[in-house]
N, C-alpha and C positions, 0 to 999 in steps of 0.2 A: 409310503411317506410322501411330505410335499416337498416343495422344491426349497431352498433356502429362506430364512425371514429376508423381507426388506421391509424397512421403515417405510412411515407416508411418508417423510421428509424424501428420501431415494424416490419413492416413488413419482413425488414431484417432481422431481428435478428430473430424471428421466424421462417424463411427460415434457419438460419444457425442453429440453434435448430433440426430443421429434419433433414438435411442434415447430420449433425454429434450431435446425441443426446447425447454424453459423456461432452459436452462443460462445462456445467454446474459441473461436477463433478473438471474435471480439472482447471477450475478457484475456486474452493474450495481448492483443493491442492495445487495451488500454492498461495494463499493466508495463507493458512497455514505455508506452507516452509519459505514465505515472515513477516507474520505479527502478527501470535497469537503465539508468546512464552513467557514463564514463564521468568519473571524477578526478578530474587533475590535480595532482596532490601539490604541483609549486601552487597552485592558485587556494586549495586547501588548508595549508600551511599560511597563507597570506591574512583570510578570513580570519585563524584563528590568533593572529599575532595583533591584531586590529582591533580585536577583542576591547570593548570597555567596560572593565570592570566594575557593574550594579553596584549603589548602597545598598544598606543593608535591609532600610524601609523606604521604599522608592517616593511615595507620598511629601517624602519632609526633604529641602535640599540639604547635603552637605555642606557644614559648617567649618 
């Protein structure tokens, strides 16, 4: 018998893995840059108090 399936998709992507083995570092870091930061929740609470609450058809002003 052969060895397990893999997709072409896999198979790509394990090709661009060798090809350039930092990939995986760099999609670390810009997932960082992009997604894991500290949210301060007084300053979170402040935004959402700030809040101006939209009509209901933005187009026409309030009457």
């Amino acid at each position: 018998m052969s060895k397990h399936y893999e997709s072409d998709i896999t198979k790509l992507i394990n090709q661009i893995k060798q090809q350039q083995p930092d990939t995986e570092l760099r999609q670390r870091e810009g997932r960082s840059r992009l997604w894991d930061k500290h949210v301060d929740p007084e300053l979170h609470e402040g935004f959402k108090q700030a809040n101006v609450p939209q009509p209901p058809y933005v187009y026409y002003p309030a009457q």
